[in-house]
C-alpha positions as CSV (number, residue, x, y, z in Angstrom):
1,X,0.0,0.0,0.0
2,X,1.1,3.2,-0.8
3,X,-0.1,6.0,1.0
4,X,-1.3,9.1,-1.1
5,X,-1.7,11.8,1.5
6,X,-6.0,11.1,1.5
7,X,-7.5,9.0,3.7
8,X,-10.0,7.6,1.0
9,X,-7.9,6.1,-1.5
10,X,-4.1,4.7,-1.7
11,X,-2.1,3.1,-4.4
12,X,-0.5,-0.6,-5.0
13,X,2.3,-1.1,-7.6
14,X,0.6,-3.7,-10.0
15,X,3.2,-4.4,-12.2
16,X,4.8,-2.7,-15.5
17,X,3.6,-1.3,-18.2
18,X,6.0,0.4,-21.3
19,X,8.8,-0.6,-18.8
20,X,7.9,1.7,-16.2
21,X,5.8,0.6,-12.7
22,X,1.9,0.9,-13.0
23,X,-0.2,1.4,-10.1
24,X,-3.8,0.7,-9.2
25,X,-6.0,3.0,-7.4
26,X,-7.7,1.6,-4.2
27,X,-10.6,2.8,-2.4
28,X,-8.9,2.0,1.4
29,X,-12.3,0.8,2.8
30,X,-14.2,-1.3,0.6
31,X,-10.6,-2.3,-0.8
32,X,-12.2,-1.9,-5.0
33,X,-10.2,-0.6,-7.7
34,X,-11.3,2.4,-8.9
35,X,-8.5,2.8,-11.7
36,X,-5.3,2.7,-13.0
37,X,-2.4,4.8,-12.7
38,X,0.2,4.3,-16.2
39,X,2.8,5.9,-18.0
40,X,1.5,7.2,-21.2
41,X,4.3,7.6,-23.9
42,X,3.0,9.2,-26.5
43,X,2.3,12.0,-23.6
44,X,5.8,11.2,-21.7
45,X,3.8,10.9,-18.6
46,X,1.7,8.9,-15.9
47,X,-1.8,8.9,-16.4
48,X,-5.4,7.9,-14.7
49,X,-7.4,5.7,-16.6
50,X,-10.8,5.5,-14.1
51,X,-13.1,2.9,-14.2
52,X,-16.4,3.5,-15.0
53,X,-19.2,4.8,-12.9
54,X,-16.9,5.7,-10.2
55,X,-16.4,9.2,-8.5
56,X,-14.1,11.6,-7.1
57,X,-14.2,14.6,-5.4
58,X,-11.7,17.2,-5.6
59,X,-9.6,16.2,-2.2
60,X,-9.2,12.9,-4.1
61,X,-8.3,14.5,-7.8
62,X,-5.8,16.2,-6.5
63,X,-3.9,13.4,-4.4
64,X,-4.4,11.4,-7.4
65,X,-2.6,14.7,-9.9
66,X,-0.3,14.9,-7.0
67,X,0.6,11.4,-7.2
68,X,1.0,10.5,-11.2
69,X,3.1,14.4,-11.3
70,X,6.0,12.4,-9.3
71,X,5.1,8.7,-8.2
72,X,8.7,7.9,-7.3
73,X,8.4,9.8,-4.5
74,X,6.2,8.2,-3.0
75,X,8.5,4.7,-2.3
């Protein structure tokens, strides 16, 4: 589990995708995924691909932009 600064969500490393880590995000009490965190290379960036019907408000959105900006810091 890794800890994005809300109390509502975190993040687990789920493998690799385009040879960099990918990341699922977790809602921390019903344990679901609600999306995927993955570098994008046409873009040269980490992205979050939600799943559908799921919601976020904005204390979430921005731990989440927080979080693909620089998720090496976050190890």
């Amino acid at each position: 589990m890794i800890d994005i600064g809300n109390k509502y969500i975190h993040v687990e490393e789920s493998g690799q995708s385009h040879g960099k880590p990918s990341y699922e995000l977790i809602n921390t009490k019903s344990k679901s995924t609600l999306g995927e965190i993955e570098y994008y290379p046409p873009w040269r960036c980490y992205v979050f691909q939600p799943m559908d019907y799921t919601e976020y408000n904005a204390g979430c959105l921005e731990a989440i932009a927080k979080f693909i900006k620089a998720p090496s810091l976050y190890k």
